[in-house]
C-alpha positions in Angstrom: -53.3 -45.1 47.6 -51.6 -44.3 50.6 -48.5 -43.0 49.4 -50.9 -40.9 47.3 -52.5 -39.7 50.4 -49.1 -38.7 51.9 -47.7 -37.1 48.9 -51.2 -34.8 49.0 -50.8 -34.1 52.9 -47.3 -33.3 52.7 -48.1 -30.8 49.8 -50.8 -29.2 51.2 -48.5 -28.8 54.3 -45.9 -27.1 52.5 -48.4 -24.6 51.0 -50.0 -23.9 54.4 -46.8 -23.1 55.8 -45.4 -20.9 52.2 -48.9 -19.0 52.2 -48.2 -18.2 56.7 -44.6 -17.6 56.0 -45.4 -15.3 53.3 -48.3 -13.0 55.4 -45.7 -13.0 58.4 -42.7 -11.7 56.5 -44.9 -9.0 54.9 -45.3 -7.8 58.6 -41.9 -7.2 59.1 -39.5 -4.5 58.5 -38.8 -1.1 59.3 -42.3 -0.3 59.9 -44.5 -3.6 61.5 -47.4 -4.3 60.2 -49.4 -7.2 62.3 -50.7 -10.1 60.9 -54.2 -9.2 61.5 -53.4 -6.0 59.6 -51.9 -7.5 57.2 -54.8 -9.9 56.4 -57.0 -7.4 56.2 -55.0 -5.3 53.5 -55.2 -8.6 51.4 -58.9 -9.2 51.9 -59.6 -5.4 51.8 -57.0 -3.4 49.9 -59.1 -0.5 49.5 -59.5 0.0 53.0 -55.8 -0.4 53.9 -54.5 3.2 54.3 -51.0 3.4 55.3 -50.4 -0.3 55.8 -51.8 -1.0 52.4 -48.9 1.3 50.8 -46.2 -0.6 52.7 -47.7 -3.8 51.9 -48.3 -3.4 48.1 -45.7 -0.9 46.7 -42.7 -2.4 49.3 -43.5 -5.7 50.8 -45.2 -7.8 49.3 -43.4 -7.8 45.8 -40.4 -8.5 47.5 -42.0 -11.3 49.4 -43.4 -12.6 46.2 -40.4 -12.0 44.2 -37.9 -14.2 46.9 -40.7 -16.8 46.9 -40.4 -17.1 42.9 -36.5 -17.6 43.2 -36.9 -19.6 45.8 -39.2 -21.8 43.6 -37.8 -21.9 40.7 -34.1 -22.6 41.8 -35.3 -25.5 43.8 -37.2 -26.8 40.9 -34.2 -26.5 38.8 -32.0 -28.5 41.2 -34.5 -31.5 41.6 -34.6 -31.8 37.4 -30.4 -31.0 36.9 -29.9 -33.4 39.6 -32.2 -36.0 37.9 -31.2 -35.5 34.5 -27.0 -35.7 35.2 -28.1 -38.4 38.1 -26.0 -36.7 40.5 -27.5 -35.3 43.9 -24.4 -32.3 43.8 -25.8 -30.9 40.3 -27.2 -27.5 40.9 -28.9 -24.4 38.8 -25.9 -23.1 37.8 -23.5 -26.5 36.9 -24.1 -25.3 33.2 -22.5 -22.0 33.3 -25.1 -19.8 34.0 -24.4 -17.8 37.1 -21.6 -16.7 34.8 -23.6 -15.5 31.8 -26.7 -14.0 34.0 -23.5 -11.7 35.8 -22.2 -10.4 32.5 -25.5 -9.4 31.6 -26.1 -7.8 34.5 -22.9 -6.2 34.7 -23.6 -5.1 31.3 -26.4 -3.9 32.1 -25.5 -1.8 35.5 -22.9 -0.1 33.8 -23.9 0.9 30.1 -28.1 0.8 30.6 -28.4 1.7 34.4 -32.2 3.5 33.8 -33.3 1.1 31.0 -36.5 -0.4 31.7 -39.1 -2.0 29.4 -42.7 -3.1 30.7 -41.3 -2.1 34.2 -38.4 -4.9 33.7 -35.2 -3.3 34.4 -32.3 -3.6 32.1 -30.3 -5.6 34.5 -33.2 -8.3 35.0 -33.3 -8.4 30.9 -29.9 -9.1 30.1 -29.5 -11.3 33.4 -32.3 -13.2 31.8 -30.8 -13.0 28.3 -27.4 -13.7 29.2 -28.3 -17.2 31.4 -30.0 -18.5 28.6 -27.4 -17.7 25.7 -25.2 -19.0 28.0 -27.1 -22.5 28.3 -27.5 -22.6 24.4 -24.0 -22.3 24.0 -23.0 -25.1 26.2 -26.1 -27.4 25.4 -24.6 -27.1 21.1 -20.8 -27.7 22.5 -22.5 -31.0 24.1 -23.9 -32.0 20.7 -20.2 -31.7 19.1 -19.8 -34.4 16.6 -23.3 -35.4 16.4 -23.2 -37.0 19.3 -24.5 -35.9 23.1 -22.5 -36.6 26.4 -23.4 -35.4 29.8 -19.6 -35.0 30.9 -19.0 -32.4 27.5 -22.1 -30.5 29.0 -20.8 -30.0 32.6 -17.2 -29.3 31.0 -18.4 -27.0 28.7 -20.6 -25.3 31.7 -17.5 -24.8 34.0 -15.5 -23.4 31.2 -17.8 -21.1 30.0 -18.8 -19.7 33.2 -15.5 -19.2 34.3 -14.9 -17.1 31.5 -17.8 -15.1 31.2 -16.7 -14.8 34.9 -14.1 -13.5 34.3 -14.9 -11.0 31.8 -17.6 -9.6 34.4 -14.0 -8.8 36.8 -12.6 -7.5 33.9 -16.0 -5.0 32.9 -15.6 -4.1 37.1 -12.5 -3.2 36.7 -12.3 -0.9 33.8 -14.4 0.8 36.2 -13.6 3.9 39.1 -14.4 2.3 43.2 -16.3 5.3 43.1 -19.0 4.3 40.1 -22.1 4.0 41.8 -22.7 0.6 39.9 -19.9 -1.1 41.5 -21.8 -1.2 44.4 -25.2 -2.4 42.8 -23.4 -4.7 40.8 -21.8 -6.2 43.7 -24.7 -6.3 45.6 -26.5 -8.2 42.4 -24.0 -10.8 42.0 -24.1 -11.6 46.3 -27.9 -12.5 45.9 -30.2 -9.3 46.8 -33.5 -9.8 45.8 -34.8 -6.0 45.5 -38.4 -4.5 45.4 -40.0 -5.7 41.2 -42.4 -4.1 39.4 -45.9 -5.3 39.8 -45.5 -5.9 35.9 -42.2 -7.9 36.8 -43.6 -9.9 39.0 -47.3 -10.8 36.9 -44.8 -11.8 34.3 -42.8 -13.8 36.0 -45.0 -15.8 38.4 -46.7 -16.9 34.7 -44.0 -18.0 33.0 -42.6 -20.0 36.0 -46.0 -21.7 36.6 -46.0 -22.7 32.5 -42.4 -23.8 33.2 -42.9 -26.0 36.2 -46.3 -27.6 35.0 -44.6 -28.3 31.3 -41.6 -29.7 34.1 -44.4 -32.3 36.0 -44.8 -34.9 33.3 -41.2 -35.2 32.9 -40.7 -36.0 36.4 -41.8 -39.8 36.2 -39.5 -40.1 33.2 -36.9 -39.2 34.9 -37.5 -41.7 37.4 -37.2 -43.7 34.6 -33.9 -42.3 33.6 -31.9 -42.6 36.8 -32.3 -46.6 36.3 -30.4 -46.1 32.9 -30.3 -44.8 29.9 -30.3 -47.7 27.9 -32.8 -49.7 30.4 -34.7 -46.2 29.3 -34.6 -46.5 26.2 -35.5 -50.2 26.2 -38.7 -49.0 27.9 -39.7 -46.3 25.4 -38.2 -43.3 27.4 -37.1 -41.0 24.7 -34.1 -39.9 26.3 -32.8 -37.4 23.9 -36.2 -35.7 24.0 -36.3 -35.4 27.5 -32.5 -34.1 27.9 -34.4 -31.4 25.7 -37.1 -30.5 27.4 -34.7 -30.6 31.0 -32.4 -28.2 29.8 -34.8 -26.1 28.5 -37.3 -25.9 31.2 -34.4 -25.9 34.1 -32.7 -22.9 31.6 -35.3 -20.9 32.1 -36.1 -21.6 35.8 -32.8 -20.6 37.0 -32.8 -17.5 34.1 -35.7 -16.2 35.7 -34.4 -16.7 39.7 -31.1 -14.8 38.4 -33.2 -11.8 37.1 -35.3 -11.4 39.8 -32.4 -11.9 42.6 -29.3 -12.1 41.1 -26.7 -15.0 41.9 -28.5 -16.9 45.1 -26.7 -20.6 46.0 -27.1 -23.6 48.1 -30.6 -23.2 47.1 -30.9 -25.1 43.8 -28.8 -27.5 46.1 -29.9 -27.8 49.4 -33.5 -28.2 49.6 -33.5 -31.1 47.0 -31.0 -32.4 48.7 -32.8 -32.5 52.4 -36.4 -33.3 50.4 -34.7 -36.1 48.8 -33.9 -37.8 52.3 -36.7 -37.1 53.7 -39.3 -38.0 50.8 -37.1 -40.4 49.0 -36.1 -40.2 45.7 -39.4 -40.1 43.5 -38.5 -37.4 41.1 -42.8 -36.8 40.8 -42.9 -36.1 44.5 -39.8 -34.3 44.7 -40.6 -31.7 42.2 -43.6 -29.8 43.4 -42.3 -30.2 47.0 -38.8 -28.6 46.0 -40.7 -25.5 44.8 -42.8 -25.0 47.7 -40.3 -25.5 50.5 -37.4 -23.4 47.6 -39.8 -20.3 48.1 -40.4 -21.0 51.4 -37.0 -21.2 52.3 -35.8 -18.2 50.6 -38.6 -16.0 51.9 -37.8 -16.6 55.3 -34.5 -16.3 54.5 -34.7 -12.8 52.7 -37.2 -11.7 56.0 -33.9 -12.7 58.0 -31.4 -10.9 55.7 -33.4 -7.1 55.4 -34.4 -7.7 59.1 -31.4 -9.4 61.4 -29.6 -5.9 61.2 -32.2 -3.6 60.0 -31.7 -0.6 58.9 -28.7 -2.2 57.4 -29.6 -5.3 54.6 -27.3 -8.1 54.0 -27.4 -9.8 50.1 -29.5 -12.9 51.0 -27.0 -15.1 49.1 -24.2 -14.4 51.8 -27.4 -15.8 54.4 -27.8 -18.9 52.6 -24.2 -19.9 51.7 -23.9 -19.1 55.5 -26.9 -21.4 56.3 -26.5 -23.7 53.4 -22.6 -24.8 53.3 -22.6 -26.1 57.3 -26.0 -27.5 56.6 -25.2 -29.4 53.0 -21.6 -30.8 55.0 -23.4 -32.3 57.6 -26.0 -33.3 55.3 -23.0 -35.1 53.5 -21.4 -36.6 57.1 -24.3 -37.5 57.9 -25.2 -40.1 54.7 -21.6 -40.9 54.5 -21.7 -42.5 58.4 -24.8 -44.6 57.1 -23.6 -46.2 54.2 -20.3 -46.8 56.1 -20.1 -50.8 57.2 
């Protein structure tokens, strides 16, 4: 009962503090809006006026947009990490950074004013690309008939690399000059940009089916990190649940990457620092993980479009800046402790 109660507080918590850090970072930008303003645009929108068009056509789908990333990429992490039972699994350990920045590349260079519903091209075959990607890797696993974890994170780094490299190669048949050099670089940094309202509807659904299909495997995985035979042995069907993990984590992190491109330390670092801090219960750890994932990246996308405004840096250069110190001394830290 009383973990219960502290599982609900620290919950609640986390969504307080998403839902402030969300109003305040609207606020900010070029133009300020304060919070009272801003509050009153949300409650009122037809009484907004001017702040009510910077809030709605600019801000706030940004804000939204980062938060979903943030979300889902955390997510991901806490279920890669549980299903391969190793705390330094991430989003994108099964290749799909590299098949999200083909896509995209793709995309930028030979569909650059495609859209459909208000989805660009590039968010499409980012999307597309990170889940072929995934299914490729996850059938190379099941080679032979017969599954193993370490075939799926080989297969992952191979592929990736390689659709990595065909990306550079796509760049480079390319003039410095071509204006989707720069977008594309910008893409594959981390730069989440300004989505349709359509975009955004579309995606905050499908994430939300995603992680609420992701909550009843959380407890099994639980069960999982004791074993897989012990698992087995106490009617965990693992095989199932390798399933449903892949799936579910494939289309987390193929959502993050068409919304903002190639973000990292996210899918790793938040886990990682929920998992000292609330222990190791994967049922805890999951709706946490998305909370303080899109908490973290919003404030972390306010920093990146604000810090040296009008100039924006990609926010994956600001969380690779934040998250490598952060995940060493995370890292120090544990191995001093479980030194003699």
């Amino acid at each position: 009962m009383r973990r219960r109660l502290k599982t609900s507080s620290t919950l609640v918590t986390l969504a307080v503090s998403l839902l402030v850090a969300g109003v305040v970072s609207a606020g900010l930008g070029a133009v300020r809006v304060p919070f009272a303003s801003v509050i009153r645009a949300l409650l009122h929108p037809a009484e907004a006026g001017d702040a009510g068009i910077i809030l709605f056509t600019l801000r706030l789908p940004r804000v939204i947009a980062a938060g979903l990333v943030g979300a889902g990429l955390s997510a991901t992490g806490v279920l890669f990490q549980g299903l391969f039972r190793n705390p330094l699994a991430d989003p994108f350990v099964l290749g799909a950074s590299g098949g999200a920045a083909l896509g995209g590349a793709v995309a930028v260079f030979l569909v650059p004013t495609m859209s459909i519903a208000g989805i660009s091209a590039t968010a499409l075959l980012a999307f597309a690309g990170s889940l072929l990607t995934m299914a490729v890797v996850w059938s190379l696993a099941r080679a032979g008939g017969k599954f193993a974890v370490e075939n799926m994170l080989l297969a992952g780094f191979a592929i990736g690399t390689m659709l990595n490299a065909a990306t550079s190669a796509l760049e480079l048949g390319k003039e410095a000059s071509n204006p989707g050099i720069r977008v594309l670089t910008a893409w594959l940094h981390g730069e989440v940009g300004v989505p349709s309202w359509t975009q955004v509807l579309i995606i905050t659904v499908v994430e939300l089916s995603a992680l609420v299909l992701a909550i009843p495997l959380a407890r099994q995985l639980n069960t999982l990190a004791l074993g897989e035979e012990y698992a087995e042995q106490l009617g965990v069907r693992v095989g199932q649940i390798r399933i449903l993990v892949v799936v579910i984590g494939s289309v987390l992190t193929a959502l993050a990457v068409s919304l903002g491109g190639l973000i990292g330390f996210v899918g790793l670092l938040v886990p990682h620092v929920l998992r000292i801090i609330l222990g190791p219960d994967h049922f805890r750890l999951l709706p946490a993980a998305a909370l303080s994932g899109a908490m973290f990246l919003i404030v972390a996308d306010t920093i990146a479009r604000t810090a040296f405004a009008p100039t924006e840096i990609p926010v994956g250069l600001l969380t690779a800046f934040i998250g490598g110190p952060a995940f060493l001394y995370l890292l120090n830290q544990k191995k001093r402790r479980s030194s003699p």
